[in-house]
N, C-alpha and C positions, 0 to 999 in steps of 0.2 A: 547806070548800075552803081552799088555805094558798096563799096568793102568794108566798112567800117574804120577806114583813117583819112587821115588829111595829109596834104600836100602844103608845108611852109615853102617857102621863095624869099627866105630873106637875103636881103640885101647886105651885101660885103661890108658897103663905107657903114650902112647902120650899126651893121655889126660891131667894127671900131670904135664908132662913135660911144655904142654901149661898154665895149672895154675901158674907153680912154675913163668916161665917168667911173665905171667902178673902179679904176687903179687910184683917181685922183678922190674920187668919196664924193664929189659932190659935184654938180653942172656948173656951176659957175669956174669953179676952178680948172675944171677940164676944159671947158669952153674959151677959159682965159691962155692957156693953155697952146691952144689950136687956132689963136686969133679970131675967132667965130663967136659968133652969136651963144647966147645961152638958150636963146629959144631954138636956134638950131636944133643943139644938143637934144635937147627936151623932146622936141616934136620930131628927131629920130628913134629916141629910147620909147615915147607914147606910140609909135606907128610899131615898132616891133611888142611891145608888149600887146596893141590889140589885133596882131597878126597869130600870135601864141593863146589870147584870152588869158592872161596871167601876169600878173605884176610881175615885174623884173628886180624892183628896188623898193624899201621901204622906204621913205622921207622923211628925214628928221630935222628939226630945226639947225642943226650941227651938219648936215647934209645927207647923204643915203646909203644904203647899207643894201647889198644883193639879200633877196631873198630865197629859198633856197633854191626855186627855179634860176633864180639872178646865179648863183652859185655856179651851177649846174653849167649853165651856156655859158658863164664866165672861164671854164673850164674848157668845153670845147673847141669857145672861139682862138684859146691859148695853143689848144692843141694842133687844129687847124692852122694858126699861123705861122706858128714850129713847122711845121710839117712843110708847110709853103715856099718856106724860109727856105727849110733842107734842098726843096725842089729846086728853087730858082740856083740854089749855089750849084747844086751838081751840074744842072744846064749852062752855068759857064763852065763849069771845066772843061768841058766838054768840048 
């Protein structure tokens, strides 16, 4: 039976991986960054954009720029890791 939506599953580190490139603008830098490969980067930002069907960045010669989907989950993944952030602290004081 189909309800008409879908079910993402994406993945935490990809997740990062997509913030660290969009804070830094480009894969290479980000990538430089995190010691790691740039095709890492790459081939975590391409598995989640065809997890979504939607570009995540535009490409520029200069590097990338969120599109406004890119925006959007640039936003959540911030909010989510605030949020994470808050959790883990309260669980030490604890």
């Amino acid at each position: 039976m189909h309800f008409g939506y879908t079910f993402f599953c994406m993945n935490w580190e990809k997740l990062k991986v997509f913030k660290k490139v969009a804070k830094a603008g480009s894969f290479l830098t980000a990538s430089k960054q995190d010691n790691k490969s740039q095709s890492t980067f790459s081939r975590a930002v391409m598995d989640l954009e065809k997890e979504i069907n939607q570009k995540l960045f535009n490409r520029t010669s200069k590097g990338v720029i969120p599109t406004l989907h890119g925006s959007t989950l640039l936003n959540l993944v911030d909010d989510f890791s605030n949020k994470l952030n808050q959790f883990k602290n309260n669980i030490r004081k604890n």
